[in-house]
C-alpha positions in Angstrom: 2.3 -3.1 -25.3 3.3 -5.7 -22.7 4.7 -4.8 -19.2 8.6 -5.9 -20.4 8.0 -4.0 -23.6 7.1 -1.0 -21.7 10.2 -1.5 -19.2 12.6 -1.6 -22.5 11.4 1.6 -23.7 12.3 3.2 -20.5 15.2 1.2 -20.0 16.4 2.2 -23.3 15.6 5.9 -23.1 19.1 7.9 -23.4 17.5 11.0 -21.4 15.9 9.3 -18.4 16.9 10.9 -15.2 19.5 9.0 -13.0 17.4 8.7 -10.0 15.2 6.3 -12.3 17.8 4.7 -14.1 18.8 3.2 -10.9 15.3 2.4 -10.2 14.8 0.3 -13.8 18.4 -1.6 -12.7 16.5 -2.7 -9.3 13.7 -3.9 -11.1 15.6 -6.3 -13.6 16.2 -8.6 -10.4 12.4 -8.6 -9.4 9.5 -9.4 -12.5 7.0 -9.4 -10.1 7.8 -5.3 -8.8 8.8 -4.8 -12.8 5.4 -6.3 -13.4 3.6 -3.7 -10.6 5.1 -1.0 -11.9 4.3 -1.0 -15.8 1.1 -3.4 -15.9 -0.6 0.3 -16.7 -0.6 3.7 -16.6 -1.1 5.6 -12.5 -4.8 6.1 -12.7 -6.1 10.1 -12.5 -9.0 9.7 -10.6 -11.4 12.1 -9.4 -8.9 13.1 -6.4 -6.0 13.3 -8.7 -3.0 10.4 -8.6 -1.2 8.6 -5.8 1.1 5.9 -5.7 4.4 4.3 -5.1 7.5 6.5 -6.0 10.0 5.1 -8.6 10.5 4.2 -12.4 7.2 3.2 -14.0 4.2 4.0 -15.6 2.0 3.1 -12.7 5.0 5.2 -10.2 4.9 8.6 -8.9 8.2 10.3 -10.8 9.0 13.1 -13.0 7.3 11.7 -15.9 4.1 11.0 -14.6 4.3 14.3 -13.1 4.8 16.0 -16.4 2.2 14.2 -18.1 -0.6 14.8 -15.5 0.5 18.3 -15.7 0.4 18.8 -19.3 -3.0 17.2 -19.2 -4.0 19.7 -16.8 -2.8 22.2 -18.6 -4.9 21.9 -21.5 -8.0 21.7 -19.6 -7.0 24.9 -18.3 -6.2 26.5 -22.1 -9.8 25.6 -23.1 -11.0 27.4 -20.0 -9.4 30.6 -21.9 -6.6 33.2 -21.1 -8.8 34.6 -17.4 -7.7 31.0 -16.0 -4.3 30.8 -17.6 -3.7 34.3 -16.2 -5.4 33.5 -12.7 -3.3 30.1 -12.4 -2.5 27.5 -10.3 -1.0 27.5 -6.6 0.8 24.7 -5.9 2.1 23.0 -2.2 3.8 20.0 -1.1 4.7 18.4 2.2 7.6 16.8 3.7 7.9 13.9 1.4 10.2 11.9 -0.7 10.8 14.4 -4.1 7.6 16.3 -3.1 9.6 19.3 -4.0 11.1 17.9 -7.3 7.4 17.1 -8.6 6.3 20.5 -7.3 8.9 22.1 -9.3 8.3 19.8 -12.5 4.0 21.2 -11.7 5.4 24.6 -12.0 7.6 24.3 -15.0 5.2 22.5 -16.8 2.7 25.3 -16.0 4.5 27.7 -17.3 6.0 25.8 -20.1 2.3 25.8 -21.3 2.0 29.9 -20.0 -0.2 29.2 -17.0 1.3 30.8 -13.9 2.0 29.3 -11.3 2.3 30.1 -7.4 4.8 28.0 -5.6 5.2 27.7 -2.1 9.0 27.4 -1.3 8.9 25.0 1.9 5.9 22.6 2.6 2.7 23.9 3.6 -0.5 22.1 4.6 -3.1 20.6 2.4 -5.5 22.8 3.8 -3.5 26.4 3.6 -3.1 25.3 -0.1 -6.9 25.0 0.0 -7.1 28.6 1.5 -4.6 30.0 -0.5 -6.5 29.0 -3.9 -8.9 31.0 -2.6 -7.2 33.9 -1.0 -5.4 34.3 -4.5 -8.1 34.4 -6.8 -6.2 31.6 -8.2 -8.0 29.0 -11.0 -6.7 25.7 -9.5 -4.5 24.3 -7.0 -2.5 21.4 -6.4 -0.9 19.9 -3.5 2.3 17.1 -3.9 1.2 14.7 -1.3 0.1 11.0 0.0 -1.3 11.8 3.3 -0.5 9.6 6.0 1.1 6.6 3.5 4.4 4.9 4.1 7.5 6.7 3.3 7.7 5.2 -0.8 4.3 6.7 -1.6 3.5 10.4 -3.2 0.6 11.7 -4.7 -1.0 14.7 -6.7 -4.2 16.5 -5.2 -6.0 19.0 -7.9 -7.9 21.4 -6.3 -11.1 23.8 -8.1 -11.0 27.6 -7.7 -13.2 27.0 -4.5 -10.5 25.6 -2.7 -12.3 22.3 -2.6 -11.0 19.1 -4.5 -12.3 19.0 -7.9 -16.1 17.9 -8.1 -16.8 14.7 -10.3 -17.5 16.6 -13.8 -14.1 18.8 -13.7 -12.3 16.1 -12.8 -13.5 13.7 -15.3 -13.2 16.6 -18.0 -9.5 16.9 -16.3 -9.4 12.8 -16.5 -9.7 13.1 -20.0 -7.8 15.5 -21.4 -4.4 13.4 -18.5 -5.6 10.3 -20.6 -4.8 12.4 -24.0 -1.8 13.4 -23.0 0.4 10.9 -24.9 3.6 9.1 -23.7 4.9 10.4 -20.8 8.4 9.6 -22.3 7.5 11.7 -25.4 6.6 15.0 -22.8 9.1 17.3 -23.5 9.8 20.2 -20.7 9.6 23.5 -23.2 11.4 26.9 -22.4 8.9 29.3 -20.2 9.2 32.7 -19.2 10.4 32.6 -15.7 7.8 35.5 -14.6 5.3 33.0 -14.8 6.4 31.1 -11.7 5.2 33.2 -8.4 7.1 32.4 -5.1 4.7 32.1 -2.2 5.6 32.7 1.5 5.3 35.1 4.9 2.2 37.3 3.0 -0.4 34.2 2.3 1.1 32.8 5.7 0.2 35.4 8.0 -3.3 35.7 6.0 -4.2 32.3 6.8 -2.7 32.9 10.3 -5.1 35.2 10.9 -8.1 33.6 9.6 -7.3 30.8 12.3 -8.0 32.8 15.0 -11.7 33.3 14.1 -11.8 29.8 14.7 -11.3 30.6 18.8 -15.0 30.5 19.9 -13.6 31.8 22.8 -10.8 34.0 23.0 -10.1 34.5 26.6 -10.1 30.4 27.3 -6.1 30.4 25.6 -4.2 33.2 28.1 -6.3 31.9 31.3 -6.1 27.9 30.8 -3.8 25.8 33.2 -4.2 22.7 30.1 -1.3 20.8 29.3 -0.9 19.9 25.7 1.4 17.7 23.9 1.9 18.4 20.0 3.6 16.1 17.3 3.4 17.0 13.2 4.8 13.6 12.8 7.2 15.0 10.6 5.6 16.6 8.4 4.7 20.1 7.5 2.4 21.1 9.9 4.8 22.0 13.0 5.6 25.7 12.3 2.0 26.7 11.4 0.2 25.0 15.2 3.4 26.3 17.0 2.9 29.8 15.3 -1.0 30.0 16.1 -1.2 28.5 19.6 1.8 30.8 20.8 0.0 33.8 19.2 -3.9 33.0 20.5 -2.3 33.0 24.4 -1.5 28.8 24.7 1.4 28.5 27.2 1.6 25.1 28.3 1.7 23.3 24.7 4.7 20.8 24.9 5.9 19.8 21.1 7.8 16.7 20.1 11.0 18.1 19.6 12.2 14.4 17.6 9.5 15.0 15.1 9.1 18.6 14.8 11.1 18.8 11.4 9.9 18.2 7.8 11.1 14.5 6.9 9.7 12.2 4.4 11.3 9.4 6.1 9.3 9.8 9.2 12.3 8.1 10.8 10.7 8.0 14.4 7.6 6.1 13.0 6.0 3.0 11.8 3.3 4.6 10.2 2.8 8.6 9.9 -1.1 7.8 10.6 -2.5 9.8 13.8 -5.3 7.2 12.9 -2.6 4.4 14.8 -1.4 4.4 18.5 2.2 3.7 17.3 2.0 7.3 16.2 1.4 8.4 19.5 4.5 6.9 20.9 6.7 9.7 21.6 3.9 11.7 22.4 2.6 9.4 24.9 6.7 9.4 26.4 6.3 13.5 26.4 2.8 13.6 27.6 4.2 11.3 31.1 6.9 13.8 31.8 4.6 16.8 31.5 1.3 15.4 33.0 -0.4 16.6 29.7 -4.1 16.3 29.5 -4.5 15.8 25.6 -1.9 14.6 23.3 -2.6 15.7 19.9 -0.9 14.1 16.7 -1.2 15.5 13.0 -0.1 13.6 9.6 2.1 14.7 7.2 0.2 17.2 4.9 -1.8 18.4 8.1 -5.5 17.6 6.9 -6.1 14.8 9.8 -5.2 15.2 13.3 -5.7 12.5 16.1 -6.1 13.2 19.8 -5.5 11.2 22.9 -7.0 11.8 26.2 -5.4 11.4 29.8 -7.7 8.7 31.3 -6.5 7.3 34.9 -2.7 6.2 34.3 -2.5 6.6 30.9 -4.1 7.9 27.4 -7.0 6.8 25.7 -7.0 7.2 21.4 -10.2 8.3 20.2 -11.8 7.7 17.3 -12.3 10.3 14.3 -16.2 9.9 15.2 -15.8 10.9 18.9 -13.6 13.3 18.1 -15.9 15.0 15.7 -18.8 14.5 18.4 -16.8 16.5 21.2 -16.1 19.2 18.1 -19.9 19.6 17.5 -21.2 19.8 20.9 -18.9 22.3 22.3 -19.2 24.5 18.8 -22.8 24.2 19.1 -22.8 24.7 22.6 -20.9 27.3 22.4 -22.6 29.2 19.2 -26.0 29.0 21.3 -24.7 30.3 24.8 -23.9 34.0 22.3 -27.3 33.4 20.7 -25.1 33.0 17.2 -26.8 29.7 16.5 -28.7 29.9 12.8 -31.9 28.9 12.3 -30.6 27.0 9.2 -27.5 25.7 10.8 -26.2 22.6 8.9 -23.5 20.0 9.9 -21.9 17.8 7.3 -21.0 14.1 7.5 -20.0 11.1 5.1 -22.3 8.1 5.0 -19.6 6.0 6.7 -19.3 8.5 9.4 -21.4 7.8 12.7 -24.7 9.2 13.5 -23.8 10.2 16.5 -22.8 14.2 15.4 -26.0 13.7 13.7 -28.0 13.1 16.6 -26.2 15.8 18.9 -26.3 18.8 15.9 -30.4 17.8 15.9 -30.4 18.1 19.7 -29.0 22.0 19.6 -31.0 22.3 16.7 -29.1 22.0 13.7 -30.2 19.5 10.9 -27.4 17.4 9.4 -26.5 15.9 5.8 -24.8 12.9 4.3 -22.4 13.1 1.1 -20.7 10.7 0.1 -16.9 9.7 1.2 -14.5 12.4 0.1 -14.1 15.7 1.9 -14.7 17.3 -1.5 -18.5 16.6 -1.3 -18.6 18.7 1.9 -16.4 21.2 -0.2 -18.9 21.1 -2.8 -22.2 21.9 -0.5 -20.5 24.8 1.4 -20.2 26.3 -2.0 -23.7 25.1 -3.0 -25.8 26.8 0.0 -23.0 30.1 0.5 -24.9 30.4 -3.5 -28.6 29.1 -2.3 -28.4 31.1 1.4 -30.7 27.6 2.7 -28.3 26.6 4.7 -25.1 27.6 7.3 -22.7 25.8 7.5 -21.6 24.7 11.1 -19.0 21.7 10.7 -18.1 19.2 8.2 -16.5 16.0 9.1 -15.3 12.4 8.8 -14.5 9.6 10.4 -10.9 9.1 9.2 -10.3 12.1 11.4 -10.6 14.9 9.2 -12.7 18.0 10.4 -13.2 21.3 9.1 -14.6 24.4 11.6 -14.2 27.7 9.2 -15.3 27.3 5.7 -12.3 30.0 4.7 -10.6 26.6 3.8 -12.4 23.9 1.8 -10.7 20.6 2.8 -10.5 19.0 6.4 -8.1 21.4 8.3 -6.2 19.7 10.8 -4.6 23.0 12.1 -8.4 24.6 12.4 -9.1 21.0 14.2 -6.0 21.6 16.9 -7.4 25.1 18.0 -10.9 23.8 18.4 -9.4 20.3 20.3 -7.6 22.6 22.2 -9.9 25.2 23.4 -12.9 22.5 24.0 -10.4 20.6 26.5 -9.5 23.9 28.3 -13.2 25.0 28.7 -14.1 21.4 29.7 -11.3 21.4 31.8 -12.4 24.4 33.8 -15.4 22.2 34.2 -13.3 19.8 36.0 -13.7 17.8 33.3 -11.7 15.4 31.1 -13.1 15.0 27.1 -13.5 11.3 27.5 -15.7 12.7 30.6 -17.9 14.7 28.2 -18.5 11.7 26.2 -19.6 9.5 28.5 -21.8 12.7 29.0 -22.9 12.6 25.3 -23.0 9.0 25.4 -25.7 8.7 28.6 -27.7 11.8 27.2 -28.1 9.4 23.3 -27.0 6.2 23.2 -23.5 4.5 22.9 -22.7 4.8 19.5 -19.5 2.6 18.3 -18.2 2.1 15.2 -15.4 0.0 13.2 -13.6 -0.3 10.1 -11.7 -2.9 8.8 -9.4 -2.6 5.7 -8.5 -5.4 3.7 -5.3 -4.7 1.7 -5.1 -6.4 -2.2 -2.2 -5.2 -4.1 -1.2 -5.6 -7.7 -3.2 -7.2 -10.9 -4.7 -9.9 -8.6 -5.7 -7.7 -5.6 -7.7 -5.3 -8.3 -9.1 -8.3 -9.5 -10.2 -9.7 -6.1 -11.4 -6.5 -5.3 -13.5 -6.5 -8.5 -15.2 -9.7 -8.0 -16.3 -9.1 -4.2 -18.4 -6.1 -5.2 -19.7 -7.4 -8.0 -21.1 -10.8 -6.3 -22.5 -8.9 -3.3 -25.0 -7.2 -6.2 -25.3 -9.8 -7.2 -26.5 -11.9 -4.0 -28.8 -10.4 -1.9 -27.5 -10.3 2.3 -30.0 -11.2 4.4 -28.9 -10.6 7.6 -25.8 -10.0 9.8 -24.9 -11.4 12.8 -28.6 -12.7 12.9 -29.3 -9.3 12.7 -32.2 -8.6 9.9 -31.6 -6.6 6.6 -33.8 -3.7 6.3 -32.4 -2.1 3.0 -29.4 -0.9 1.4 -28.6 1.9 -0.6 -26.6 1.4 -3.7 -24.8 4.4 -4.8 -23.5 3.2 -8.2 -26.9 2.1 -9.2 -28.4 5.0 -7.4 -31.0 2.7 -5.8 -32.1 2.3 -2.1 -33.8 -1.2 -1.9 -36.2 -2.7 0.7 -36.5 -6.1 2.0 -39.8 -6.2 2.4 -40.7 -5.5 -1.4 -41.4 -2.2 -1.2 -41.0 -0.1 -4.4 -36.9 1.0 -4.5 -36.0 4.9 -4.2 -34.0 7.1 -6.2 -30.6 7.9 -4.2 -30.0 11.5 -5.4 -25.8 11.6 -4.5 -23.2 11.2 -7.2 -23.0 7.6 -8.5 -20.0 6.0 -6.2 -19.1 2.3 -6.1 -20.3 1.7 -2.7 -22.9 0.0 -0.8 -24.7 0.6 2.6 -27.0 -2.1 4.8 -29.1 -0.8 6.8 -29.6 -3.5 10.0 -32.9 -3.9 12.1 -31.2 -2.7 15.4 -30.2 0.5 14.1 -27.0 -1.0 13.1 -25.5 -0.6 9.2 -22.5 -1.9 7.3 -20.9 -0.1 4.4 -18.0 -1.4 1.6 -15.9 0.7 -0.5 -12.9 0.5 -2.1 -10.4 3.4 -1.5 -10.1 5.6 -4.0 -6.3 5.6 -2.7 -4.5 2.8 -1.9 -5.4 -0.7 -3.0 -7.9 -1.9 -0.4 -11.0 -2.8 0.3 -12.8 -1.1 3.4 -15.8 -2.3 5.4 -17.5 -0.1 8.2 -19.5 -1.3 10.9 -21.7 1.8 12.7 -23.7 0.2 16.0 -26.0 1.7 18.8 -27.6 0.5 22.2 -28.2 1.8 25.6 -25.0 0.6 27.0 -21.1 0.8 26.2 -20.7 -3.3 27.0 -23.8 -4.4 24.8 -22.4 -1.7 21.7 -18.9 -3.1 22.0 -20.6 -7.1 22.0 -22.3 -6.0 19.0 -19.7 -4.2 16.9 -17.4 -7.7 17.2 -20.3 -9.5 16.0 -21.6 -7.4 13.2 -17.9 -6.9 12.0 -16.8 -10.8 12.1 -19.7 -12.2 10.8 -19.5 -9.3 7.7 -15.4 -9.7 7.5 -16.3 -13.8 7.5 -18.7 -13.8 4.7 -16.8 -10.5 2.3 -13.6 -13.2 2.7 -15.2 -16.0 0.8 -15.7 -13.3 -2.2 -12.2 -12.0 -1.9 -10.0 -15.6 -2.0 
């Protein structure tokens, strides 16, 4: 059925909902957005759905809600009456109809007699996380699109671990979404009302209390003289930090009044992304007037949080891989001044994230691991060695700023994350010392490592297209070098292969397959594509290293033109 065909059908439907009614009007003006919107069906991925909110197939609305849900639903009916009767928690954040879908979840649930625990106001990825747990509960699933503009929502499904679904539940969950029919043709049944569970105070002060075993350190909070400023960016993180830092002993924590409150139009903002200094623009304003220290910035659903540092006159942004390098040397530091450091202490990391935790969890004697991109691969080996007992974990993060301290949640925790910023820069602090001070620290004691990303953004039929070709010819044709800078090998992690320039014999990668490819550079250096799983992009990251800041930085520019230069004659 053609795009048009499919926009007649819903055009013509006598019960669609008003809100999309108007939608299909705006969309007889523009082919080209008619075209976008029912070229296919939203894909379920692995990480559930996310897209842009309207009328459509290929939108975020009640439809595609209800037949993601139903899908869902029948994977847990084959799972038997234990998991229908354990359920599903659900969650949403501040966004546009996050608590319509999360209603439509629930309904549907029940509809298909799975209960259903539903949190009444939004709550943060990662408490949903917890609370999966906490509850005994057989899934979870939180209404979300992260730090996207204001016209995107998504749908995260979660395992009974609390972590995202691993690849073979979610492709048996991908499968039975797919048989779910016409979403049109979904009809919402009658349910006993029993089924739905209203969530609030009781799994809130549980997870409030967990927090504070994140404090490594509990007398730093009532005796530090640091000034904080806080901003949830409008989303739904506000209450929980305020709640936590006031109750640990914080006094001097200055919050963003403007963008305390829940609001999916994140009308104080160009982009909701603590990843982006426009974020930090009313917290920079607050952080003059009070002479704060660190300025601290979470996104919507409160799984990444970014941090800028007082340096001189103003404040320095830093990345999610020094971040996560000042997080690991003052845990570590920290766990081995009380002689609470494991002999099998393990710290987590993506392949795209920098080897610079690596190198300072090996030099306080912890090993490290790479998984690939996705905080549910870290998810997955927490459960995988609390089973084996080989290994502790320490930390898990990424360089897209997410970071996970306490394993009692199974996703990056950006309120865990705020404690631990907050706490290292007090102790630091008492040091007379600034976080960007303890880097330069970390960076003189192993190297300067720098890294950089660049996104390239290809939407619509063409874009996937585009998209499709570029990693398809760079299998095809082998690279060489970079920036005159020798290939050593690369690791292929859809064909599973690490290859050698020098001809030796190729290894077996043992990861899940992903479509992604690594090159690892002479110097040290590497390169790494993959499209996100998320948005419709194309993402290249550049990880250097060198014994000095101004020979890493002349590096990094080379390394990433001369890779963005040669990835743009595959993509136009």
């Amino acid at each position: 059925m053609s795009y048009k065909q499919l926009f007649d059908q819903w055009n013509n439907y006598s019960e669609i909902e008003s809100i999309w009614k108007e939608d299909l009007q705006l969309l007889i003006k523009d082919d080209k957005r008619m075209e976008d919107a029912f070229y296919r069906d939203l894909e379920f991925g692995t990480g559930g759905m996310r897209g842009e909110i309207g009328a459509g197939t290929n939108r975020m609305n009640t439809y595609t809600i209800r037949k993601a849900t139903t899908g869902l639903a029948e994977y847990i009916k084959a799972a038997g009456s234990d998991a229908m009767n354990r359920g599903v928690v659900i969650a949403y954040d501040s966004r546009r109809y996050s608590p319509e879908f999360a209603k439509e979840t629930a309904n549907t649930l029940a509809s298909n007699g799975i209960k259903a625990y539903l949190y009444s106001e939004p709550r943060t990825t990662p408490q949903l996380s917890y609370s999966v747990r906490k509850l005994q509960a057989f899934m979870g699933i939180v209404i979300t699109a992260s730090h996207n503009p204001p016209e995107y929502n998504g749908y995260k499904v979660y395992g009974e671990d609390g972590a995202q679904l691993n690849l073979s539940d979610a492709d048996a969950v991908i499968t039975y979404v797919n048989q779910a029919g016409d979403a049109l043709q979904i009809k919402q049944k009658s349910f006993n009302e029993n089924l739905i569970v209203q969530l609030g105070e009781e799994i809130d002060l549980a997870y409030i209390n967990e927090l504070k075993t994140v404090q490594e350190n509990p007398t730093i909070a009532p005796n530090s003289n640091l000034q904080v400023v806080f901003t949830p960016l409008h989303g739904a993180s506000g209450k929980t930090v305020e709640r936590i830092l006031n109750e640990v002993g914080y006094r001097n924590i200055h919050y963003v009044e403007e963008q305390m409150e829940p609001n999916g139009e994140f009308p104080t903002l160009n982009s909701p992304n603590p990843e982006e200094q426009s974020a930090f623009e009313y917290a920079i304003q607050y952080g003059n007037k009070f002479n704060a220290d660190i300025l601290i910035a979470v996104d919507p659903d409160g799984d990444r949080v970014g941090l800028a540092v007082r340096t001189g006159g103003g404040y320095k942004l830093l990345t999610g891989n020094q971040t996560g390098a000042i997080l690991i040397e003052y845990l570590l530091t920290q766990r081995k001044e009380k002689g609470e450091m494991p002999a099998n202490g393990r710290v987590f990391k993506t392949i795209v994230t920098s080897d610079f935790g690596r190198v300072i969890a090996e030099y306080h004697g912890a090993s490290s691991e790479d998984v690939l991109t996705g905080f549910k691969f870290i998810g997955e080996k927490i459960k995988q060695y609390e089973e084996t007992k080989q290994f502790e974990f320490l930390f898990g993060y990424e360089e897209s700023y997410g970071y996970l301290v306490k394993s009692f949640a199974r996703d990056k925790d950006a309120v865990q994350s705020v404690l631990a910023i907050v706490e290292a820069a007090a102790y630091y602090k008492a040091q007379g010392m600034t976080l960007v001070d303890l880097l330069h620290t970390l960076y003189d004691r192993h190297g300067y490592y720098l890294e950089g990303l660049v996104s390239v953004t290809k939407k619509g039929v063409s874009g996937a297209n585009a998209i499709k070709n570029l990693l398809e010819q760079i299998r095809l044709k082998t690279l060489n070098e970079v920036a005159g800078i020798a290939v050593l090998s690369q690791e292929d992690y859809f064909t599973s292969l690490r290859t050698f320039a020098d001809g030796r014999e190729a290894e077996q990668l043992l990861l899940p397959k992903s479509n992604v490819i690594k090159y690892f550079l002479a110097d040290g250096s590497w390169v790494c594509v993959r499209p996100s799983g998320t948005e419709p992009k194309i993402k290249y990251y550049f990880g250097v290293t060198s014994a000095s800041e101004s020979e890493s930085l002349e590096k990094l520019e080379a390394v990433k033109q001369a890779f963005t230069t040669k990835m743009n004659t595959y993509l136009n």
